[in-house]
Backbone as a printed PyTorch tensor [residue, N CA C, xyz], in Angstrom:
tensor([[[  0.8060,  -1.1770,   0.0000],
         [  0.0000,   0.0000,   0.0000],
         [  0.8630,   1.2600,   0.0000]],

        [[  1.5760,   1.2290,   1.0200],
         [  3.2010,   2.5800,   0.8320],
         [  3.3960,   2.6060,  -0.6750]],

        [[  3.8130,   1.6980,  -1.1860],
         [  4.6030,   2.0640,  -2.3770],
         [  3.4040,   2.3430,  -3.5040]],

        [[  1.9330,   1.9700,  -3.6090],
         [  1.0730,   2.8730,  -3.9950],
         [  1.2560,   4.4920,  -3.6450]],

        [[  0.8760,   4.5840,  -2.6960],
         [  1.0520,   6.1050,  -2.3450],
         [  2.6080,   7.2250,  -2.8070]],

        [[  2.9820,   6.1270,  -2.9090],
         [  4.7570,   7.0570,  -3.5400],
         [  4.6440,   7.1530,  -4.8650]],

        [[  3.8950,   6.1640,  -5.6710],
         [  3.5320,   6.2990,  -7.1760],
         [  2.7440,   7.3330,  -7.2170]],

        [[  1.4440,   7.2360,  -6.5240],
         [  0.4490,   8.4840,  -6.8660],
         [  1.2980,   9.7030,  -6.1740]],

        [[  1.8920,  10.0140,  -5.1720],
         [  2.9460,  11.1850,  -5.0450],
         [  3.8090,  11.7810,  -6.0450]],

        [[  4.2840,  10.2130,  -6.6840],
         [  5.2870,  10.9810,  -7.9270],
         [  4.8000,  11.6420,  -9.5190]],

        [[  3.9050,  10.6790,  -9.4740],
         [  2.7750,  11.3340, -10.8120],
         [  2.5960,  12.1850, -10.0330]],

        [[  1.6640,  13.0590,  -9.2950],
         [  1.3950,  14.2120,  -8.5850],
         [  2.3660,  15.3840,  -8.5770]],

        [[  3.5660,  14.9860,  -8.0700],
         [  5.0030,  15.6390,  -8.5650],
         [  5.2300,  15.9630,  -9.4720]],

        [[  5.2540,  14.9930, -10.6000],
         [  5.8180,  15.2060, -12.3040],
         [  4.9760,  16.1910, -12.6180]],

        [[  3.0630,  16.1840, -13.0210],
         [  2.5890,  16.1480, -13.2160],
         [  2.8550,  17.7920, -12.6300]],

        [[  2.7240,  18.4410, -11.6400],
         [  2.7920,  19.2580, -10.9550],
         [  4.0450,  20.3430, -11.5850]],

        [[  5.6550,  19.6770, -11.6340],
         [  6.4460,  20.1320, -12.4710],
         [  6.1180,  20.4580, -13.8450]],

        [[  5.4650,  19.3660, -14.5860],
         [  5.5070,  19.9070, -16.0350],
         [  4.4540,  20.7830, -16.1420]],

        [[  3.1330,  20.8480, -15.5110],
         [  2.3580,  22.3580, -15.8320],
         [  2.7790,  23.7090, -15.2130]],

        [[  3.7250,  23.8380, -14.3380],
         [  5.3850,  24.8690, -13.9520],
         [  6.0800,  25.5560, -14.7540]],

        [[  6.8330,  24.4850, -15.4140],
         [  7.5540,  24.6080, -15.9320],
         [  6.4020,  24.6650, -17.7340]],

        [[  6.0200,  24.3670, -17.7940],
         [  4.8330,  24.6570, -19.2390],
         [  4.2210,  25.8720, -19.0730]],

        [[  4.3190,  26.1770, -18.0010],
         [  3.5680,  27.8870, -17.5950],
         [  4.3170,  28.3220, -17.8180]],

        [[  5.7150,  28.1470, -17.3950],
         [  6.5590,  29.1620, -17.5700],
         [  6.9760,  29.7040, -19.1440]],

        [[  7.0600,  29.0260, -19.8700],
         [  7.2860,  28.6040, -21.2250],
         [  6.6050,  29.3710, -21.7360]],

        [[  5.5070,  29.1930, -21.6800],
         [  4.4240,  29.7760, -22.0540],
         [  4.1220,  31.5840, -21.7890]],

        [[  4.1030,  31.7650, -20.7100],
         [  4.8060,  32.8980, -20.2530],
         [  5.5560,  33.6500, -21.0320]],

        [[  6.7040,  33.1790, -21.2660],
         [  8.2280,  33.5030, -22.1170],
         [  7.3850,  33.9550, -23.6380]],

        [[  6.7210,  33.0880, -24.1320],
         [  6.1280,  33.3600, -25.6420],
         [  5.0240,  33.8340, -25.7630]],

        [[  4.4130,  34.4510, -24.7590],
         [  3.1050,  35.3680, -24.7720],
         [  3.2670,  36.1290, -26.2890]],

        [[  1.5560,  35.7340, -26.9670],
         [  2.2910,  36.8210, -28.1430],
         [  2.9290,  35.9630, -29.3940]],

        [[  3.7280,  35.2390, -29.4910],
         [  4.8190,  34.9730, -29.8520],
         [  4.0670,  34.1300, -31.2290]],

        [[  3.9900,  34.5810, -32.4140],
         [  3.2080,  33.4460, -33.2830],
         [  3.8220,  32.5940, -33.2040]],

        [[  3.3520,  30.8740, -33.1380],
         [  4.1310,  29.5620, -33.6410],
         [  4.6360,  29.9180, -35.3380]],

        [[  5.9820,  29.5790, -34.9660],
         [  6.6860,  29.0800, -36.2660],
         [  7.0830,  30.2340, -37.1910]],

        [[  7.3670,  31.2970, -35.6830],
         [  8.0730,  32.3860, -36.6910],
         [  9.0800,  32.5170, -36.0590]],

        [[  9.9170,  33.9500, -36.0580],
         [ 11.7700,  33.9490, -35.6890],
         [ 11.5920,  33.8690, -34.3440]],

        [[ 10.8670,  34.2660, -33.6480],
         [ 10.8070,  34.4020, -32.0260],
         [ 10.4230,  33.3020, -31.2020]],

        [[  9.9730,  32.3490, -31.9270],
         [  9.4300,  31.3370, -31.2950],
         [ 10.6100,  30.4340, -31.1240]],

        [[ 10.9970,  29.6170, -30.0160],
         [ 11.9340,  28.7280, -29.9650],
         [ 11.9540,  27.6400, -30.5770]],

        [[ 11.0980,  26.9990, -30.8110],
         [ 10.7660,  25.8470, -31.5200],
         [ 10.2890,  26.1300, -33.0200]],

        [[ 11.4830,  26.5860, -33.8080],
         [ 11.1160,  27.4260, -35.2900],
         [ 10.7040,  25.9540, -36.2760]],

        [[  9.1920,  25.7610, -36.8000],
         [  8.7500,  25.0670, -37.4770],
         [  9.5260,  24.9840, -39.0560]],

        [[  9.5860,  23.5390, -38.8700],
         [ 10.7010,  22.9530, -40.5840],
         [  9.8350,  23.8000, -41.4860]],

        [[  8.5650,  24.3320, -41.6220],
         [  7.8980,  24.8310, -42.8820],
         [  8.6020,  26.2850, -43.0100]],

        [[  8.5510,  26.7930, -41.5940],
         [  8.8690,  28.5940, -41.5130],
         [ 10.3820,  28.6110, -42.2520]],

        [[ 11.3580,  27.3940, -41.9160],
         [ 12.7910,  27.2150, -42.4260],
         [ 13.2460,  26.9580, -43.9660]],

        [[ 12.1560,  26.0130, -43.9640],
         [ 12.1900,  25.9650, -45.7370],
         [ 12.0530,  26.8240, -46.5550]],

        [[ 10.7230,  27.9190, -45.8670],
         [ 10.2980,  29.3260, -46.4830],
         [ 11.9450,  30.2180, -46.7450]],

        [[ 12.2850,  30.2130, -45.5530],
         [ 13.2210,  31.3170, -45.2160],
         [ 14.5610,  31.0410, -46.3130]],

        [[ 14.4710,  29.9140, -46.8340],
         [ 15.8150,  29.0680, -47.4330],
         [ 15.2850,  29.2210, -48.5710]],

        [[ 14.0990,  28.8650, -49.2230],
         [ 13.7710,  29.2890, -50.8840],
         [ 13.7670,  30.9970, -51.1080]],

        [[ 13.6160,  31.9450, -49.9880],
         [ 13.7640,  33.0950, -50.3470],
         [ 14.9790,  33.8520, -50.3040]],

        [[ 15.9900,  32.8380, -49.5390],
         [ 17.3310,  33.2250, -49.2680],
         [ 18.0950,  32.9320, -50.9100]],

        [[ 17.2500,  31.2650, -51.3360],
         [ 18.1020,  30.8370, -52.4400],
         [ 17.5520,  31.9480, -53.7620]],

        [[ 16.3370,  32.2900, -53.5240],
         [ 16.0410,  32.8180, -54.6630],
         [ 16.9020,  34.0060, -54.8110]],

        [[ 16.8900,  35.0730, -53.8680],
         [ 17.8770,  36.4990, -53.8890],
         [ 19.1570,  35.8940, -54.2360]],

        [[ 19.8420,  34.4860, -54.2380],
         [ 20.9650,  34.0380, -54.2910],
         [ 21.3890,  34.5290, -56.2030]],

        [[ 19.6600,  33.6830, -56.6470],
         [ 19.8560,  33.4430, -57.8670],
         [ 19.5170,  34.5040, -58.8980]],

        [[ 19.0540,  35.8400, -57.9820],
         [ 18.6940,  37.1930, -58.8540],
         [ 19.7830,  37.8180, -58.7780]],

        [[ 20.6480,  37.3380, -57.7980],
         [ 22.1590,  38.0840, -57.3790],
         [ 22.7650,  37.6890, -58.7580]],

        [[ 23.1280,  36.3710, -59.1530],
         [ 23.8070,  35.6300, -59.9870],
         [ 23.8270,  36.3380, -61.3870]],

        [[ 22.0890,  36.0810, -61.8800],
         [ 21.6650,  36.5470, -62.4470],
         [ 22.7200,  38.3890, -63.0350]],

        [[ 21.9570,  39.1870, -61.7550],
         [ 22.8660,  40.5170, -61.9000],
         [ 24.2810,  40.3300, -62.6250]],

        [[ 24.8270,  39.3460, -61.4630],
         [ 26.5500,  39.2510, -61.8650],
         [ 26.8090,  39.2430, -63.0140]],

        [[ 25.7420,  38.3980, -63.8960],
         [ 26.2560,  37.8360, -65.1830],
         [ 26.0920,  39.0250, -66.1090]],

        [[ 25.1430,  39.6710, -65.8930],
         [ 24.7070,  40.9220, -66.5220],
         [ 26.0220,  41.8730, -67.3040]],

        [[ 26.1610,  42.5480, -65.1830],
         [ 27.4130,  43.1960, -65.0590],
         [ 28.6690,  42.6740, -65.9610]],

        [[ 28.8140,  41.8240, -65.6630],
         [ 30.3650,  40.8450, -66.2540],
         [ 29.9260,  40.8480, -67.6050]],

        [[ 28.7720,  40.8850, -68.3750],
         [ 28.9230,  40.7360, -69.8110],
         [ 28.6880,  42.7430, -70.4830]],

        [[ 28.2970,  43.6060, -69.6630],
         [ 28.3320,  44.6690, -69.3850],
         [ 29.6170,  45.2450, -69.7100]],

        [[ 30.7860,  45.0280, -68.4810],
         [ 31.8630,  45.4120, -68.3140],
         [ 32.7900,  44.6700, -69.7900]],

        [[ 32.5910,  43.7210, -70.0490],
         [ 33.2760,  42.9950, -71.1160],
         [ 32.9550,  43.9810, -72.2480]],

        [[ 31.7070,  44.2030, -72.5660],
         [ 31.7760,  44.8800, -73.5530],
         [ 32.1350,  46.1300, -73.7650]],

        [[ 32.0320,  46.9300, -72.8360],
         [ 32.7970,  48.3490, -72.5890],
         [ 34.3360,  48.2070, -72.9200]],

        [[ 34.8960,  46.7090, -71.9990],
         [ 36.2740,  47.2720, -72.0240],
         [ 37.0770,  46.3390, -72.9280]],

        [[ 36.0200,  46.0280, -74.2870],
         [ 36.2810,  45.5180, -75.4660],
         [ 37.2410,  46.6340, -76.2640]],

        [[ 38.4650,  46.7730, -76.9290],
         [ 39.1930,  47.3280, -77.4750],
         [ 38.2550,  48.3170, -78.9910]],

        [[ 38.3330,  49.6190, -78.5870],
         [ 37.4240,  50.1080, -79.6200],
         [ 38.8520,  50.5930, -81.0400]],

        [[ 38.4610,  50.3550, -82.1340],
         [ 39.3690,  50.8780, -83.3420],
         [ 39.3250,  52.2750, -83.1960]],

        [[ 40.4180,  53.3360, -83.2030],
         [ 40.7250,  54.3620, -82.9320],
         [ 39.3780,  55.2460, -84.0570]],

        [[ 39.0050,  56.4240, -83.8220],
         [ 37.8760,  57.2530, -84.5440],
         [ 38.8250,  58.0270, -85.6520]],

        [[ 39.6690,  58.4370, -85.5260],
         [ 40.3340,  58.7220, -86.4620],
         [ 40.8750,  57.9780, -87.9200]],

        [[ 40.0730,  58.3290, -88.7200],
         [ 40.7040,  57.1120, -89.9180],
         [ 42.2270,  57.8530, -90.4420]],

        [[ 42.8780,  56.7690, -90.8610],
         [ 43.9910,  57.0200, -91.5200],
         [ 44.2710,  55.9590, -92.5150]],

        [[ 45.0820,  56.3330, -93.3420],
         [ 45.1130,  55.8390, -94.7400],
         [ 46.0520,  54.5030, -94.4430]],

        [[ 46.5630,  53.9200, -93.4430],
         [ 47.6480,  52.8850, -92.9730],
         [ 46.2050,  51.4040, -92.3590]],

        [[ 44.7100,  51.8760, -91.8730],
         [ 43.8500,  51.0480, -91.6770],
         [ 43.3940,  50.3190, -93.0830]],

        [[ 43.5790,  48.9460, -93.0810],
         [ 43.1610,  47.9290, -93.9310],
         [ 42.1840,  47.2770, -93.3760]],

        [[ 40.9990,  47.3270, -94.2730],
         [ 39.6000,  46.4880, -93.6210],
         [ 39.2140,  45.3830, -95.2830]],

        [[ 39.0620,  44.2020, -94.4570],
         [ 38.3310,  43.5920, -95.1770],
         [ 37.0480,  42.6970, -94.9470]],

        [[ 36.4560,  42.2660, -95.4410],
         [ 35.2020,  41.3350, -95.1510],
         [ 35.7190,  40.0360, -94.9110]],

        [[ 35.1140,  39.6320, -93.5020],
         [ 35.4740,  38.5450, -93.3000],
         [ 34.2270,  37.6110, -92.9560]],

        [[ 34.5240,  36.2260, -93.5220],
         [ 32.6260,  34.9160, -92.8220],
         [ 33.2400,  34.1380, -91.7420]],

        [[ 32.5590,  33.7240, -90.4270],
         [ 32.8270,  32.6570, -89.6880],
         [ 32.4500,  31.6220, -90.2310]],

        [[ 33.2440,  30.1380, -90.5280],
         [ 33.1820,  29.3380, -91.1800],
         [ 32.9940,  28.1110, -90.3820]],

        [[ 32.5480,  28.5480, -88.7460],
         [ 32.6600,  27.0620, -87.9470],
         [ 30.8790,  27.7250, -87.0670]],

        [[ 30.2490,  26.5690, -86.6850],
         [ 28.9270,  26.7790, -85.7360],
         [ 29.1900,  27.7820, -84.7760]],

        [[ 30.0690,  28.0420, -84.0470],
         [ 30.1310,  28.7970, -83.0640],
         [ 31.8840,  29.2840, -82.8790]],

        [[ 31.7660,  30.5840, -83.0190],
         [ 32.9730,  31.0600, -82.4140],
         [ 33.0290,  31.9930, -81.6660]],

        [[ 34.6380,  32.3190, -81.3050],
         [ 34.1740,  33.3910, -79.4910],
         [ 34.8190,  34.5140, -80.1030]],

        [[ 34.1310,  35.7520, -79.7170],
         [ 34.5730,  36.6160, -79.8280],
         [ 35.1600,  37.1690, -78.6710]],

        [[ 36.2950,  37.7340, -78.5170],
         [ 37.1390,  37.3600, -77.5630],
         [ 38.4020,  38.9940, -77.3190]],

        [[ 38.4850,  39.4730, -76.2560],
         [ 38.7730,  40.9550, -75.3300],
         [ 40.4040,  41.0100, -75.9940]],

        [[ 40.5990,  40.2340, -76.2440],
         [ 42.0320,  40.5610, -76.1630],
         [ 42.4580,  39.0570, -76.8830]],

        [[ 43.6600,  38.7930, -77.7020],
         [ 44.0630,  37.8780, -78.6290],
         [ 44.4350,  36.0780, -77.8950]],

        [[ 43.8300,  36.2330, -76.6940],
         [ 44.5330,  34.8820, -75.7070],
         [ 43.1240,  33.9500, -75.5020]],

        [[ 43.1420,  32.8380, -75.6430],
         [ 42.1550,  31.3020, -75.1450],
         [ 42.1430,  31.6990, -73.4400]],

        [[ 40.8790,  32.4160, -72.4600],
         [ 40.7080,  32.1940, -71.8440],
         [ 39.5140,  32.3230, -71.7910]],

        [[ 38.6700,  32.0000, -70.1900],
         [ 37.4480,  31.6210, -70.6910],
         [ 37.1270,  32.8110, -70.1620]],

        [[ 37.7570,  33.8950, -69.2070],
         [ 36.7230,  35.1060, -68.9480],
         [ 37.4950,  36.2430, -69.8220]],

        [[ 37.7720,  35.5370, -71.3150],
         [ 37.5760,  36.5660, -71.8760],
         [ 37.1000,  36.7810, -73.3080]],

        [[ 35.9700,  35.6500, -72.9940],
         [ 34.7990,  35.7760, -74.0740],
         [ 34.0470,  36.9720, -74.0350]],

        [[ 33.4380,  37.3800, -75.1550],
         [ 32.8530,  38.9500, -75.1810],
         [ 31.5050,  38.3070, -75.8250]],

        [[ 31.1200,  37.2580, -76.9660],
         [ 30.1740,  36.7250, -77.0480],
         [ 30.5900,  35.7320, -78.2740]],

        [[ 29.6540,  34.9080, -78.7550],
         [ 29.7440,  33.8720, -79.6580],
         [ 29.1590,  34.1990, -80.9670]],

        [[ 30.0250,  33.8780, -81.9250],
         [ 29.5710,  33.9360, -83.6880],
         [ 28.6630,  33.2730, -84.1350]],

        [[ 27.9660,  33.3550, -84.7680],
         [ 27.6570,  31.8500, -85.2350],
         [ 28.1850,  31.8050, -87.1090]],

        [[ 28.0620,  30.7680, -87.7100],
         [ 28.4700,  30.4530, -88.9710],
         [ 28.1290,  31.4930, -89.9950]],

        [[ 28.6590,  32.2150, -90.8980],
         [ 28.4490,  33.1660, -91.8830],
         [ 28.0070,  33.9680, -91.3330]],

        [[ 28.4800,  34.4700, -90.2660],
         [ 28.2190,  35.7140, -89.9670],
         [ 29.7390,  37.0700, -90.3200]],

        [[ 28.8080,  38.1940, -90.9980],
         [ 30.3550,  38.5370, -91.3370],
         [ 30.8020,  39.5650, -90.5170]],

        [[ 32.1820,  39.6610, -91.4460],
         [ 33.2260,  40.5970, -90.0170],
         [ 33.4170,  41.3180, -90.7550]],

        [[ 33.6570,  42.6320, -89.9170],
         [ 34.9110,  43.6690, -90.5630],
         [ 36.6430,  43.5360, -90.0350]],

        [[ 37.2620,  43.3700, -90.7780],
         [ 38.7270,  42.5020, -90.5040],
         [ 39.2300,  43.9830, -90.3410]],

        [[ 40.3720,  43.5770, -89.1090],
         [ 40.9940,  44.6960, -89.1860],
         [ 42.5850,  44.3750, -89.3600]],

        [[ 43.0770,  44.4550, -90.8290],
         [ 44.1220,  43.5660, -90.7920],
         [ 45.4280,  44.4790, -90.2330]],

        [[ 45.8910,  45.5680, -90.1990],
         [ 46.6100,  46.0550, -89.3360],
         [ 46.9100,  46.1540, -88.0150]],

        [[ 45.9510,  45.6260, -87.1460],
         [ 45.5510,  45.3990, -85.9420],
         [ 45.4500,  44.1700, -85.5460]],

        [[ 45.6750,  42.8560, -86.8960],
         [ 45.6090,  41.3450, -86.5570],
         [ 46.8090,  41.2860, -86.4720]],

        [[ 47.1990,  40.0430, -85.9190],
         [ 48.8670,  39.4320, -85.7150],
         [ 48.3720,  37.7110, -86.6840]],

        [[ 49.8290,  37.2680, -86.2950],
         [ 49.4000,  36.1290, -87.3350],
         [ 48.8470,  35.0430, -87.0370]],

        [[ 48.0210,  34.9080, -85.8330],
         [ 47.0680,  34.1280, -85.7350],
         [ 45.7100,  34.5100, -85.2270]],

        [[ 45.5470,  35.9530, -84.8350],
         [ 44.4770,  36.3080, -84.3980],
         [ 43.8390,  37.3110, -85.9370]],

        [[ 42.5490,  37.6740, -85.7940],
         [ 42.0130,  38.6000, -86.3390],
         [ 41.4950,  39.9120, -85.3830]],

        [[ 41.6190,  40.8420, -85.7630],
         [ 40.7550,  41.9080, -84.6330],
         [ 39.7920,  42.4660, -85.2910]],

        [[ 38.4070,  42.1990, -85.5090],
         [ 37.3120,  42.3080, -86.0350],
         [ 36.1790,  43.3110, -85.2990]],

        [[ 35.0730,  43.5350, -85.9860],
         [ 33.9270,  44.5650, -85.6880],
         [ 32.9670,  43.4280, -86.1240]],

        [[ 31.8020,  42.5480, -85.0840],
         [ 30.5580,  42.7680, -85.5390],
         [ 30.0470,  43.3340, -86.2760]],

        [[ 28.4700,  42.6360, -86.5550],
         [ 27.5390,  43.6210, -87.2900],
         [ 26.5830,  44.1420, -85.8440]],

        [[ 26.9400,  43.7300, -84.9820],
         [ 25.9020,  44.2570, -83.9610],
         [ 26.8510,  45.3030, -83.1430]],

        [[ 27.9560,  46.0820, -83.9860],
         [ 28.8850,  46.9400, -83.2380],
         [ 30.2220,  46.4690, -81.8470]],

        [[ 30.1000,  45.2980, -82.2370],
         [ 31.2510,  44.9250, -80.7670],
         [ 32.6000,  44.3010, -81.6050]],

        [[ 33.3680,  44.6370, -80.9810],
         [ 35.0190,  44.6350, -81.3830],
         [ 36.0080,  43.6530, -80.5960]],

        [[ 36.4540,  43.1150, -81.1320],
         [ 37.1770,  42.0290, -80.5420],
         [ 37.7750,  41.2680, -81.3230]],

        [[ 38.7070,  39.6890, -80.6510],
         [ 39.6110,  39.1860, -81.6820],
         [ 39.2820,  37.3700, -81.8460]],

        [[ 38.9390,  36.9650, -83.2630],
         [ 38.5430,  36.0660, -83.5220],
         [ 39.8370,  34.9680, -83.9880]],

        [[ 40.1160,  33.6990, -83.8060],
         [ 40.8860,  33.1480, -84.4600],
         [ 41.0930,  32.8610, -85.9100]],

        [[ 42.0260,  33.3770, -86.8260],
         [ 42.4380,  33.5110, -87.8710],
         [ 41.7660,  31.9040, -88.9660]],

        [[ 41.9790,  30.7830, -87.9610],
         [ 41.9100,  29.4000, -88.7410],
         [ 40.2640,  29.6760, -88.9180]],

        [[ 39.2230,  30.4540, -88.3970],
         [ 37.9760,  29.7420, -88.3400],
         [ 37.0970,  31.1720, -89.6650]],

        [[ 38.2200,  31.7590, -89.9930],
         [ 37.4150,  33.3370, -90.5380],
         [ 37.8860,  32.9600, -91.9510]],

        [[ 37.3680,  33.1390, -93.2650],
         [ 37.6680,  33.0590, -94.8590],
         [ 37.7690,  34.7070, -94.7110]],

        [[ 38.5590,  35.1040, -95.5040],
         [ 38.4270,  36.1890, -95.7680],
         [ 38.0440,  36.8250, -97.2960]],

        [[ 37.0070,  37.8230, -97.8560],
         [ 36.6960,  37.5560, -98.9610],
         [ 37.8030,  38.9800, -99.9700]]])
C-alpha cells in the first residue's frame, strides 16, 4: 500500500512540475506566433520558407553578376581608334565554324569571351591590328574584338 502512495505522489510531482515549468514557457512566448523567428521551436515549414527566399535572392544576385560581367566585357572591349587614316586595312570577313568566341584581347581564356559567332556571320577585318594568328574584327551588332584567324575566310 506505501509504495502505492509514492507512485500516486510521484505522478502528482511530475505532473505538478511539467504544468510549472509549461507555464513558464508559455509565459516567455506570450504573443509569440508559432513558427516564426521568435518562437523557440522554429517550425521545418517557416525554415524551408526562409531558405527558398534566401536561395532565390541568391539566384537574382547571380543573375545581376552575369549581366554586369557581360556589361563590363563589352565596354572594355578594345574600340578601333575614330580617327581614320590611310595605314587602316579592312576587309570582309565569314565565320566558317557553328560557333565562335569573340574574344577581349588575342589569348584562349574563358573570362575573356565577349560573345559567340555563329556560322556566316560577317566581319569587318581589321588587318593592321591582326597578328598572325588572331584577327581583330567589328561585328555587325557593333562589338570589337579578336577572332581566331583558322575559323574566318576572308573575302
Amino acid at each position: 500500500m506505501k509504495k502505492g502512495i509514492y507512485v500516486i505522489l510521484g505522478l502528482i510531482i511530475a505532473f505538478g512540475t511539467g504544468f510549472f515549468v509549461g507555464g513558464k514557457i508559455l509565459a516567455q512566448n506570450d504573443g509569440v506566433i508559432p513558427g516564426s523567428p521568435q518562437d523557440p521551436l522554429v517550425a521545418k515549414s517557416y525554415v524551408d520558407k526562409q531558405i527558398k527566399a534566401v536561395t532565390d535572392q541568391v539566384y537574382d544576385l547571380q543573375a545581376r553578376i552575369a549581366a554586369l560581367e557581360k556589361k563590363i566585357a563589352e565596354l572594355s572591349a578594345p574600340k578601333p581608334s575614330t580617327t581614320t587614316t590611310t595605314t587602316t586595312t579592312t576587309k570582309t570577313g565569314i565565320v566558317t565554324v557553328d560557333k565562335l568566341y569573340l574574344r577581349k584581347t588575342p589569348q584562349i581564356l574563358s573570362t575573356n569571351v565577349i560573345t559567340k559567332l555563329s556560322k556566316n556571320t560577317r566581319l569587318t577585318v581589321y588587318l593592321n591590328k591582326s597578328n598572325s594568328t588572331w584577327y581583330y574584327v567589328k561585328t555587325p551588332t557593333g562589338a570589337y574584338g579578336y577572332v581566331s584567324k583558322s575559323y574566318v575566310k576572308l573575302q
